[in-house]
C-alpha positions in Angstrom: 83.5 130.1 104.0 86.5 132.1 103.1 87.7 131.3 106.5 87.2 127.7 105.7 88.7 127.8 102.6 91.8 129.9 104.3 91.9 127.0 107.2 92.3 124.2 104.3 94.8 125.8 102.8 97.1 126.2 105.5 96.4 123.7 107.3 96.7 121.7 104.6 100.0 123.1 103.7 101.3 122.3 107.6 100.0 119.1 107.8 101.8 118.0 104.5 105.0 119.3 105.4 104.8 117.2 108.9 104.2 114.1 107.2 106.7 114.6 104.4 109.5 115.2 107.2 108.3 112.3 109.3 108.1 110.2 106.8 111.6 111.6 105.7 112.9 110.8 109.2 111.5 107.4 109.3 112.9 105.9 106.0 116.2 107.4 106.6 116.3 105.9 110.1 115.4 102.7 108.4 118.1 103.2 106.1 120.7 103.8 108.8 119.6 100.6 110.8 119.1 98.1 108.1 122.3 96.5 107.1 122.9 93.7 104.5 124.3 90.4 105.5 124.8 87.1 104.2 122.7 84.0 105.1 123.3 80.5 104.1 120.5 78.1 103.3 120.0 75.4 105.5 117.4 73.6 102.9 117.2 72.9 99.3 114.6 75.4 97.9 116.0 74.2 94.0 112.6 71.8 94.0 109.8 74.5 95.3 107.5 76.2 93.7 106.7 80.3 94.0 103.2 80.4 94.9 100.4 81.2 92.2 99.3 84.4 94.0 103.0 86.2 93.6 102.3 87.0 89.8 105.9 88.5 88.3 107.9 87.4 91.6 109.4 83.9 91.1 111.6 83.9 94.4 110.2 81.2 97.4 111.3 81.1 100.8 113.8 79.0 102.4 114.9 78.3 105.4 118.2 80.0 106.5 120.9 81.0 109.0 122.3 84.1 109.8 124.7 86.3 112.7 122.5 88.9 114.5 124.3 92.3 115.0 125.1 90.8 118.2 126.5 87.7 117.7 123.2 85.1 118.2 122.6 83.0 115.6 119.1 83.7 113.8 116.7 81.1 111.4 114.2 81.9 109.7 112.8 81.9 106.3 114.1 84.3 103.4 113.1 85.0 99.7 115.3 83.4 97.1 115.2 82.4 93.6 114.4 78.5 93.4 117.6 77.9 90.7 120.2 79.8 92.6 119.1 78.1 95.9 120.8 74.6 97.3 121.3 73.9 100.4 124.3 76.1 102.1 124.5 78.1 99.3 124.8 82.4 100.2 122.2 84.7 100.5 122.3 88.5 100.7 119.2 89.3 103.4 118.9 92.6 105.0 118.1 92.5 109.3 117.6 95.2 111.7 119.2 96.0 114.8 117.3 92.9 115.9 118.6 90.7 113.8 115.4 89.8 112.3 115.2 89.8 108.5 113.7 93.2 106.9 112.5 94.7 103.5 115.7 96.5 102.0 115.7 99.9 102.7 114.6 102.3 100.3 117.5 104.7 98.3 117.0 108.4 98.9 115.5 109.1 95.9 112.7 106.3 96.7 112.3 108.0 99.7 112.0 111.3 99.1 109.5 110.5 96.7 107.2 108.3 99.1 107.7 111.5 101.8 106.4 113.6 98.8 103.5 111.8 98.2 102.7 110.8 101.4 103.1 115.2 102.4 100.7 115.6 99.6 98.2 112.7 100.2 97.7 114.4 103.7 97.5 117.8 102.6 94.4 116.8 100.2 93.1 115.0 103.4 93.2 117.7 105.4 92.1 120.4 102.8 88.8 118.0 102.4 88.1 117.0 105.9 88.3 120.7 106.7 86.2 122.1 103.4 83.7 119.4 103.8 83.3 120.4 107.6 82.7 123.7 106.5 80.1 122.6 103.7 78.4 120.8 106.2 78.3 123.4 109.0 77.1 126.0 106.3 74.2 123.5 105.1 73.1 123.4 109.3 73.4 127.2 109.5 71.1 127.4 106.4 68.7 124.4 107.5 68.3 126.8 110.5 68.3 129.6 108.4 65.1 128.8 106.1 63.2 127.9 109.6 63.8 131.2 110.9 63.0 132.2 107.8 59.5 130.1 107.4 58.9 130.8 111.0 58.9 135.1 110.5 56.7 135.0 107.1 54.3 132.8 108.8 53.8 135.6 111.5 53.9 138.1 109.3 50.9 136.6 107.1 49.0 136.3 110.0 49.6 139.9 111.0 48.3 140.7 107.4 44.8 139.2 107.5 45.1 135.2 106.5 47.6 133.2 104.1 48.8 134.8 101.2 49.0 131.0 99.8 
């Protein structure tokens, strides 16, 4: 058990700090690749309604236009607040390398938070999948145990004469 206990520890320590930097390395990558640029509606989203299922978030989509990083023209739909939205008025949307319209990138404070949390959620992870494989292994040994165990009394009783019970 002490082993066990030794194994979650570090391992839970080295499989946090994996995470953490990957998920470090990702959000800065996405920060890096995402760039703002601006769209121009191409419909009137002045008259729609933000649906009832997007409690706190009024913005709708709309339909808009946009330059890719490499020139092509994109459409597609983006989120914008109904008031502030007739048609060909600007937009700030965010697009990847793509062109293809993306969540804004986190700031580095967001993300070294989430690569915190995310380090520690998988260091409890690992520290319980590795403690309760241990639990579990010792509960087999002492299944196996308490038949050995039954198994030598009983032929030990029966060297003494009978059962004692």
């Amino acid at each position: 058990m002490l082993a066990a206990w030794v194994l979650a520890v570090v391992g839970g320590i080295l499989v946090g700090l994996v995470a953490q930097g990957a998920v470090e390395r990702d959000l800065g990558r996405q920060r890096v690749e995402r760039r703002a640029v601006t769209a121009v509606l191409v419909e009137d989203a002045r008259d729609k309604v933000a649906p009832a299922a997007a409690a706190g978030d009024e913005r709708v989509w709309a339909k808009a236009r946009w330059a890719a990083p490499d020139g092509s023209r994109q459409t597609g739909l983006v989120k914008v607040r109904p008031k502030d939205a007739p048609a060909g008025a600007r937009v700030a949307v965010w697009t990847d390398q793509r062109g293809m319209v993306v969540s804004k990138p986190v700031t580095p404070e967001e993300a070294r938070l989430q690569a915190v949390l995310s380090g520690v959620l998988c260091a409890m992870v690992t520290a319980g999948a590795v403690t309760g494989g241990a639990f579990a292994v010792r509960a087999g040994l002492d299944r196996w145990r308490r038949g050995q165990w039954d198994a030598e009394w009983a032929r030990v009783d029966t060297r003494w004469g009978g059962k004692t019970g």
